[in-house]
N, C-alpha and C positions, 0 to 999 in steps of 0.2 A: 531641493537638496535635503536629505535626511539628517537629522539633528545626529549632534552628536551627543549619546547621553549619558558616557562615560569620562566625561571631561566637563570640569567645573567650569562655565564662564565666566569672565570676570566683569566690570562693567565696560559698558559699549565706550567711556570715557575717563583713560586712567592717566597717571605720571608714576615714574617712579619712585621711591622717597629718597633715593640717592640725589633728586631734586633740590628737594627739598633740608638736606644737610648742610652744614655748614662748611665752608674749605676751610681749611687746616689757617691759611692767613685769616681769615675774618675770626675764626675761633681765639678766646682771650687764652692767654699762656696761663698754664697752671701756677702755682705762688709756690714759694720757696718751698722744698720738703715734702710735698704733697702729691699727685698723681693727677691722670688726666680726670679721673671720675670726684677728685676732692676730697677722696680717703688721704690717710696722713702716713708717709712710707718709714719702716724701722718699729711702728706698733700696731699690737691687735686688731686692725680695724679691719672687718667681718663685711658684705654687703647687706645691706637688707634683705631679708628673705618671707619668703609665702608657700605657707605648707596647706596641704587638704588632704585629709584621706577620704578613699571611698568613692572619687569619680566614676572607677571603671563597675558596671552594675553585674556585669558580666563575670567577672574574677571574682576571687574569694577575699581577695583583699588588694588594693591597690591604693596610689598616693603621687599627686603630683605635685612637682617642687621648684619654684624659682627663687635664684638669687640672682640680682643684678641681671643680665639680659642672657644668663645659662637658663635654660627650661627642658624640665627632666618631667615623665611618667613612668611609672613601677606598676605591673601586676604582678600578683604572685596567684599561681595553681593550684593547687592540692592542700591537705597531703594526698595522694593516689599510689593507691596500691601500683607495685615495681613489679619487675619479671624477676624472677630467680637467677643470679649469674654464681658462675664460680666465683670469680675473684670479688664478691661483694659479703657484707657484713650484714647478715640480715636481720640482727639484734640492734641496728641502728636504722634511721632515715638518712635518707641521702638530700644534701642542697645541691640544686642546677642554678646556673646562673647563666643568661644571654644578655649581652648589652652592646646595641647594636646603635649608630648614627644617621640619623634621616638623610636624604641626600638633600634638603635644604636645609641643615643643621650647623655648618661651617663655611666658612667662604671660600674655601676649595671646594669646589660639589664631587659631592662621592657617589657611593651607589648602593643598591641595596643590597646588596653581594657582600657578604663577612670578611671582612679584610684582616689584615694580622693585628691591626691596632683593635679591633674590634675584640681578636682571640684574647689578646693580654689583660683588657678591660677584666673582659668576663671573669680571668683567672684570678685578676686580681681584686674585683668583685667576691667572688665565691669564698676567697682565704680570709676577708676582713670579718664576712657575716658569718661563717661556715663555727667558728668558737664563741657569739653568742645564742644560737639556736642549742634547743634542748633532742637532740635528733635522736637520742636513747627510747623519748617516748612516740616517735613513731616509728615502730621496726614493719619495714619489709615495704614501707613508703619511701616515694619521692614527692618533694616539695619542689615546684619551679617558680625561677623568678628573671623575670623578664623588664629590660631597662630601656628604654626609648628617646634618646636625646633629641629633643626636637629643635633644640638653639644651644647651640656651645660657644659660651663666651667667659671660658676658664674655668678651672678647678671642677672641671665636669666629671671626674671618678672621686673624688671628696664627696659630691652632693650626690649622686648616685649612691653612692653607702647610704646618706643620710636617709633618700628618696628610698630604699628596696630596705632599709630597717624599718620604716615606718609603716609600707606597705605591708610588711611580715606582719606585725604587730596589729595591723587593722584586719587582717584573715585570721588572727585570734590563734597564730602559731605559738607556742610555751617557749621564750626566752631568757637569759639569765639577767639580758638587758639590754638595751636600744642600742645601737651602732650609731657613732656619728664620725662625722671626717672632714679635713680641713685641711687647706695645700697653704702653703709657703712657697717664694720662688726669691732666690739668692743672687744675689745681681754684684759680687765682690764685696765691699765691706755693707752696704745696703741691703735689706730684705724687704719683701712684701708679702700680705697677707692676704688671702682667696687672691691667687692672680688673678685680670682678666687674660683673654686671649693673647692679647698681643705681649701682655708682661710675659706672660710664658715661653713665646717663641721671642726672648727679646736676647738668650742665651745663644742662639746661635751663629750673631755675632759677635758675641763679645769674648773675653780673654780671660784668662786668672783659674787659680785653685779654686776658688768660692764662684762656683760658675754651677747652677742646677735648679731643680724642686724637689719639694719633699710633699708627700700624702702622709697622713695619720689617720687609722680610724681605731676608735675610742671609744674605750664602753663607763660613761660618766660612773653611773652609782659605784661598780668593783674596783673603778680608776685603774683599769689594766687595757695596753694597748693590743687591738686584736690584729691589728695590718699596718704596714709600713713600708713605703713605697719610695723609694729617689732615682733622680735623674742627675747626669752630670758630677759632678768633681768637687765637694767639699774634705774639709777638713773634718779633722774631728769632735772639736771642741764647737766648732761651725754645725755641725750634724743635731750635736746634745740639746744643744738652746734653739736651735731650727722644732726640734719636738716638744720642748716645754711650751713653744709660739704655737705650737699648732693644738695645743693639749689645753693651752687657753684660749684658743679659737673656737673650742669643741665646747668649753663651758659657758661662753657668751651665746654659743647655736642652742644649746641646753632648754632653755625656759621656754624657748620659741616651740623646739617637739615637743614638751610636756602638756602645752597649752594645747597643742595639735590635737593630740592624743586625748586629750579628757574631757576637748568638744565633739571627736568623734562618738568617743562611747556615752557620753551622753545626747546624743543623735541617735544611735544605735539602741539604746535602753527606753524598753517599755514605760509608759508614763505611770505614776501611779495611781492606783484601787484606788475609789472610794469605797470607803467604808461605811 
Protein backbone atom coordinates (compact mmCIF):
# COMPACT_ATOMS: atom_id res chain seq x y z
CA UNK A 1 0.00 0.00 0.00
CA UNK A 2 1.42 3.56 -0.79
CA UNK A 3 2.10 5.84 1.98
CA UNK A 4 0.21 8.59 2.33
CA UNK A 5 2.49 11.60 2.39
CA UNK A 6 0.25 14.37 2.66
CA UNK A 7 -1.13 13.64 5.77
CA UNK A 8 0.39 13.96 9.16
CA UNK A 9 0.26 10.54 11.23
CA UNK A 10 -0.29 10.63 14.36
CA UNK A 11 0.99 7.97 16.85
CA UNK A 12 0.05 4.25 16.28
CA UNK A 13 -1.30 4.79 20.23
CA UNK A 14 -3.51 7.75 21.16
CA UNK A 15 -6.68 9.02 23.66
CA UNK A 16 -8.18 12.01 23.35
CA UNK A 17 -7.76 14.69 25.96
CA UNK A 18 -11.43 15.08 26.38
CA UNK A 19 -10.19 11.89 28.36
CA UNK A 20 -8.57 13.11 30.29
CA UNK A 21 -10.78 16.44 31.45
CA UNK A 22 -12.40 16.68 34.25
CA UNK A 23 -16.62 16.43 34.28
CA UNK A 24 -18.16 19.49 35.33
CA UNK A 25 -19.29 17.19 38.92
CA UNK A 26 -15.78 16.34 39.98
CA UNK A 27 -14.58 19.87 38.96
CA UNK A 28 -14.55 22.21 42.41
CA UNK A 29 -17.20 25.24 42.15
CA UNK A 30 -15.78 28.40 41.47
CA UNK A 31 -15.78 30.71 45.02
CA UNK A 32 -17.92 33.53 45.49
CA UNK A 33 -17.49 36.65 42.72
CA UNK A 34 -14.96 34.99 40.73
CA UNK A 35 -15.19 32.93 37.30
CA UNK A 36 -14.42 29.41 36.19
CA UNK A 37 -10.58 30.30 35.28
CA UNK A 38 -10.31 32.30 39.03
CA UNK A 39 -10.14 35.84 37.51
CA UNK A 40 -12.33 38.04 39.81
CA UNK A 41 -15.76 39.31 37.91
CA UNK A 42 -16.79 43.45 38.01
CA UNK A 43 -12.57 44.18 37.77
CA UNK A 44 -9.57 44.67 35.42
CA UNK A 45 -8.59 41.24 35.52
CA UNK A 46 -6.67 40.78 32.01
CA UNK A 47 -5.32 36.90 31.23
CA UNK A 48 -1.99 36.24 31.20
CA UNK A 49 -0.38 36.79 28.02
CA UNK A 50 2.77 35.76 25.61
CA UNK A 51 3.91 37.82 22.91
CA UNK A 52 6.89 37.12 20.11
CA UNK A 53 7.78 38.93 17.14
CA UNK A 54 9.52 37.69 14.24
CA UNK A 55 8.39 33.81 14.08
CA UNK A 56 7.39 33.98 10.53
CA UNK A 57 11.16 34.15 8.54
CA UNK A 58 9.21 34.52 5.46
CA UNK A 59 7.10 38.00 6.00
CA UNK A 60 8.45 41.24 6.65
CA UNK A 61 7.18 41.32 9.90
CA UNK A 62 5.08 39.01 11.85
CA UNK A 63 4.09 38.20 15.74
CA UNK A 64 2.46 35.49 17.50
CA UNK A 65 0.24 36.05 20.57
CA UNK A 66 -1.46 34.02 23.33
CA UNK A 67 -3.69 35.01 26.03
CA UNK A 68 -5.19 32.47 28.07
CA UNK A 69 -6.03 29.47 25.53
CA UNK A 70 -6.92 32.34 22.44
CA UNK A 71 -3.74 31.82 19.97
CA UNK A 72 -3.27 34.28 17.25
CA UNK A 73 -0.40 34.65 14.34
CA UNK A 74 0.15 38.09 12.28
CA UNK A 75 2.09 38.52 9.17
CA UNK A 76 2.29 41.48 7.61
CA UNK A 77 3.64 42.08 3.51
CA UNK A 78 4.99 44.87 2.00
CA UNK A 79 4.98 47.83 1.54
CA UNK A 80 4.61 46.78 -2.41
CA UNK A 81 4.17 48.95 -4.91
CA UNK A 82 -0.16 49.06 -5.98
CA UNK A 83 -1.64 49.21 -9.44
CA UNK A 84 -2.98 52.57 -10.28
CA UNK A 85 -6.88 52.68 -9.84
CA UNK A 86 -9.23 55.57 -10.37
CA UNK A 87 -10.95 55.60 -7.20
CA UNK A 88 -7.51 55.35 -5.13
CA UNK A 89 -5.32 58.08 -3.54
CA UNK A 90 -2.04 57.56 -4.59
CA UNK A 91 -0.48 60.19 -2.29
CA UNK A 92 -1.17 57.68 0.29
CA UNK A 93 -0.49 53.72 1.24
CA UNK A 94 -3.24 51.74 1.57
CA UNK A 95 -3.80 48.97 4.77
CA UNK A 96 -5.27 45.35 3.70
CA UNK A 97 -6.29 43.46 6.37
CA UNK A 98 -7.53 39.38 6.16
CA UNK A 99 -8.38 37.60 9.27
CA UNK A 100 -9.43 34.38 8.82
CA UNK A 101 -10.23 31.08 11.50
CA UNK A 102 -8.57 27.77 11.31
CA UNK A 103 -11.08 25.18 10.95
CA UNK A 104 -9.56 23.66 14.26
CA UNK A 105 -9.84 27.11 16.04
CA UNK A 106 -13.35 26.90 17.76
CA UNK A 107 -15.56 24.17 18.81
CA UNK A 108 -17.88 24.52 15.86
CA UNK A 109 -15.40 23.35 12.94
CA UNK A 110 -15.57 25.85 10.23
CA UNK A 111 -13.81 25.94 7.10
CA UNK A 112 -11.43 27.40 5.10
CA UNK A 113 -13.74 29.34 2.99
CA UNK A 114 -14.16 33.23 4.28
CA UNK A 115 -17.37 33.38 5.97
CA UNK A 116 -19.20 36.67 6.88
CA UNK A 117 -17.87 36.65 10.48
CA UNK A 118 -14.51 36.35 8.94
CA UNK A 119 -15.54 39.63 6.49
CA UNK A 120 -16.53 41.82 9.56
CA UNK A 121 -13.30 40.79 11.45
CA UNK A 122 -11.07 41.95 8.85
CA UNK A 123 -13.21 45.25 8.54
CA UNK A 124 -12.97 45.78 11.75
CA UNK A 125 -9.49 44.78 11.89
CA UNK A 126 -8.41 47.40 9.22
CA UNK A 127 -10.55 50.51 10.91
CA UNK A 128 -8.73 50.09 14.42
CA UNK A 129 -5.03 49.99 12.76
CA UNK A 130 -5.87 51.87 9.67
CA UNK A 131 -5.40 55.73 12.16
CA UNK A 132 -2.34 54.40 13.75
CA UNK A 133 -0.08 53.72 10.41
CA UNK A 134 1.60 56.64 8.94
CA UNK A 135 0.30 55.62 5.20
CA UNK A 136 1.20 59.35 3.86
CA UNK A 137 4.72 57.90 3.76
CA UNK A 138 4.19 55.23 1.43
CA UNK A 139 2.37 56.57 -1.48
CA UNK A 140 1.37 54.37 -4.32
CA UNK A 141 1.98 51.23 -1.76
CA UNK A 142 0.00 48.46 -0.25
CA UNK A 143 0.85 47.09 3.00
CA UNK A 144 -0.88 43.66 3.84
CA UNK A 145 -1.78 42.09 7.02
CA UNK A 146 -2.90 38.86 7.45
CA UNK A 147 -4.35 37.30 11.02
CA UNK A 148 -4.59 33.51 11.65
CA UNK A 149 -6.53 32.43 14.65
CA UNK A 150 -5.39 29.18 15.56
CA UNK A 151 -7.58 28.61 19.07
CA UNK A 152 -10.42 31.06 19.86
CA UNK A 153 -11.13 31.11 23.31
CA UNK A 154 -12.44 34.71 23.56
CA UNK A 155 -11.73 38.36 22.87
CA UNK A 156 -10.17 37.03 19.70
CA UNK A 157 -10.55 40.49 17.63
CA UNK A 158 -9.07 42.48 20.84
CA UNK A 159 -5.88 40.35 20.71
CA UNK A 160 -5.76 40.33 16.94
CA UNK A 161 -5.27 44.36 16.99
CA UNK A 162 -2.85 43.75 19.70
CA UNK A 163 -1.27 40.61 17.49
CA UNK A 164 -1.31 42.62 13.68
CA UNK A 165 0.07 46.06 15.61
CA UNK A 166 2.95 44.47 16.78
CA UNK A 167 3.49 42.58 13.88
CA UNK A 168 3.34 46.20 11.89
CA UNK A 169 5.82 47.39 14.13
CA UNK A 170 8.40 44.39 13.91
CA UNK A 171 8.25 44.94 9.49
CA UNK A 172 9.65 48.36 10.73
CA UNK A 173 6.31 50.12 9.13
CA UNK A 174 6.36 54.23 10.57
CA UNK A 175 3.44 54.47 13.13
CA UNK A 176 2.11 57.15 15.36
CA UNK A 177 1.75 54.38 17.87
CA UNK A 178 1.17 50.59 18.88
CA UNK A 179 -2.62 49.55 18.77
CA UNK A 180 -3.86 47.58 21.55
CA UNK A 181 -7.47 46.14 22.40
CA UNK A 182 -9.46 44.75 25.13
CA UNK A 183 -13.12 43.25 25.22
CA UNK A 184 -15.61 43.53 27.98
CA UNK A 185 -18.63 41.34 28.04
CA UNK A 186 -21.77 42.75 30.24
CA UNK A 187 -23.87 40.17 31.75
CA UNK A 188 -26.76 42.93 33.41
CA UNK A 189 -25.50 44.55 36.47
CA UNK A 190 -22.13 42.27 36.42
CA UNK A 191 -19.12 42.77 33.77
CA UNK A 192 -16.12 40.78 32.81
CA UNK A 193 -12.89 41.43 31.44
CA UNK A 194 -11.14 39.56 28.27
CA UNK A 195 -14.15 37.24 28.11
CA UNK A 196 -13.51 33.72 27.46
CA UNK A 197 -15.49 31.92 24.85
CA UNK A 198 -18.19 30.77 26.71
CA UNK A 199 -18.65 34.21 28.69
CA UNK A 200 -19.17 35.69 25.36
CA UNK A 201 -21.73 33.49 24.05
CA UNK A 202 -23.25 33.47 27.65
CA UNK A 203 -25.66 36.58 26.18
CA UNK A 204 -27.61 34.72 24.23
CA UNK A 205 -29.51 33.32 26.77
CA UNK A 206 -29.98 35.82 28.94
CA UNK A 207 -32.46 38.81 29.30
CA UNK A 208 -32.20 42.65 30.30
CA UNK A 209 -31.00 46.12 28.70
CA UNK A 210 -27.25 45.42 29.80
CA UNK A 211 -26.99 42.34 27.81
CA UNK A 212 -23.68 42.51 25.15
CA UNK A 213 -19.66 43.24 24.51
CA UNK A 214 -17.78 45.83 23.85
CA UNK A 215 -13.92 45.98 21.77
CA UNK A 216 -11.72 48.91 22.38
CA UNK A 217 -8.68 49.40 20.57
CA UNK A 218 -6.30 52.05 22.03
CA UNK A 219 -3.48 53.75 21.14
CA UNK A 220 -1.69 54.10 24.78
CA UNK A 221 1.16 56.99 24.27
CA UNK A 222 -1.75 59.73 22.28
CA UNK A 223 -4.49 57.98 24.70
CA UNK A 224 -6.99 58.43 21.82
CA UNK A 225 -9.33 55.60 20.91
CA UNK A 226 -8.84 54.17 17.21
CA UNK A 227 -11.76 51.42 17.02
CA UNK A 228 -14.88 50.58 18.86
CA UNK A 229 -16.87 47.80 18.48
CA UNK A 230 -20.29 46.43 20.53
CA UNK A 231 -22.59 43.85 20.59
CA UNK A 232 -26.01 43.72 22.00
CA UNK A 233 -28.14 46.26 24.22
CA UNK A 234 -26.44 48.49 26.76
CA UNK A 235 -27.20 51.61 28.25
CA UNK A 236 -25.59 54.48 28.18
CA UNK A 237 -23.93 55.28 31.18
CA UNK A 238 -23.42 51.26 30.92
CA UNK A 239 -21.49 51.91 27.51
CA UNK A 240 -19.02 55.02 29.01
CA UNK A 241 -17.49 52.88 32.01
CA UNK A 242 -17.74 49.61 29.83
CA UNK A 243 -14.69 51.93 27.81
CA UNK A 244 -12.88 53.54 30.66
CA UNK A 245 -12.72 49.16 31.74
CA UNK A 246 -11.33 48.41 28.57
CA UNK A 247 -8.95 51.55 28.20
CA UNK A 248 -7.65 50.11 31.62
CA UNK A 249 -7.33 46.81 30.33
CA UNK A 250 -5.12 48.21 27.41
CA UNK A 251 -2.74 49.76 30.04
CA UNK A 252 -2.19 46.62 32.26
CA UNK A 253 -1.52 44.77 28.28
CA UNK A 254 0.98 48.04 27.83
CA UNK A 255 4.28 47.02 29.51
CA UNK A 256 3.80 43.35 28.30
CA UNK A 257 4.18 44.93 24.11
CA UNK A 258 6.88 47.44 25.17
CA UNK A 259 8.98 44.56 26.55
CA UNK A 260 7.97 42.57 23.37
CA UNK A 261 9.09 45.06 21.28
CA UNK A 262 12.59 46.20 22.75
CA UNK A 263 13.64 42.34 22.89
CA UNK A 264 12.95 42.18 19.44
CA UNK A 265 14.91 45.04 18.21
CA UNK A 266 17.41 44.24 20.33
CA UNK A 267 17.53 40.64 18.60
CA UNK A 268 17.41 42.36 15.51
CA UNK A 269 20.31 44.92 16.19
CA UNK A 270 23.84 44.34 14.98
CA UNK A 271 26.20 43.64 18.05
CA UNK A 272 28.69 45.90 18.69
CA UNK A 273 32.38 47.02 16.93
CA UNK A 274 35.14 46.53 18.75
CA UNK A 275 37.25 49.10 18.64
Amino acid sequence: MPTDTKRVRGPDVSRSPGVFALSPADAAPPAAGSRPDGRQRDQVDVRPVFVRCGPVSQAEGSAYMEAGGTKLLCCVYGPRETERRDDTDMTRGRLTTDMRFAPFSCPERGSWIQGSQDKDFSLMLQESLQPAVRLQKYPRSQIEVNVMVLENSGSVLAHAITCASLALADAGIEMYDVVLGCSMHQDGASFVVDPTYVEENSHISGSGDNQGGLTVAFLPSLNQISGLQSDGEMAEETLTAGIRTCIEGCYKLYPVIQQALVKAVRKAAPPPSES
